[in-house]
N, C-alpha and C positions, 0 to 999 in steps of 0.2 A: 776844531783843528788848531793848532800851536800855530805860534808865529813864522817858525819855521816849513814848516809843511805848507802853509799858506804861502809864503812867498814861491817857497820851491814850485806848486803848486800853478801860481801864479805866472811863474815864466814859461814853466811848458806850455801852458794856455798860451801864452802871448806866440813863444815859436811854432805854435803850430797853426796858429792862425793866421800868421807872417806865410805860413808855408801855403794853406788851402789857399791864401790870395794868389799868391805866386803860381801854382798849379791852374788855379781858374783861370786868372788872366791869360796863361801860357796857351790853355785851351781853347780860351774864349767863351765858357761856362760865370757868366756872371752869379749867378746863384752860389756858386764855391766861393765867391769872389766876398760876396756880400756873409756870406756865413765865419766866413774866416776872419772877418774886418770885426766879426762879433763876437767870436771865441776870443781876438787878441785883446778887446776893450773888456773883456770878463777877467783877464788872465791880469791886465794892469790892475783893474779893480781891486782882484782876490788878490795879487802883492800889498796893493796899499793897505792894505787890511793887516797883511801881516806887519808891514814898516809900523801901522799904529796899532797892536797890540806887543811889539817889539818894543817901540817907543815907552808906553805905559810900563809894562816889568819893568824897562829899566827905572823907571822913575818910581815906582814902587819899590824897589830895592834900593834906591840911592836913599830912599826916606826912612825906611825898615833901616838902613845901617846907620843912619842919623840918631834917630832913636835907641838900637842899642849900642849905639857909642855913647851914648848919656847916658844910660841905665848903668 
């Protein structure tokens, strides 16, 4: 997956995990509660992943144009 897709990726996981807590607690279903607290820590995860293959291209490319600016 691209850096992008990964983050995008990322935040739905995080709100929708924001969300199952919110509905579990509302109901009082802890199992929603504890699932959702899981999908959101997956969904920060899978962003971080995108910010550091994000991070990398750019730095790959700040170097690639270093180099053919001397060539």
């Amino acid at each position: 997956m691209g850096s992008v897709k990964d983050k995008a990726a990322g935040m739905a996981d995080q709100a929708i995990g924001k969300a199952k807590q919110a509905v579990g607690k509302a109901v009082g279903n802890d199992r929603l509660v504890v699932k959702g607290a899981a999908q959101e820590a997956e969904g920060k995860a899978r962003k971080a992943v995108g910010d550091a293959k994000s991070a990398v291209k750019q730095g790959v490319n700040k170097v690639a144009g270093k180099i053919n600016h001397n060539l």
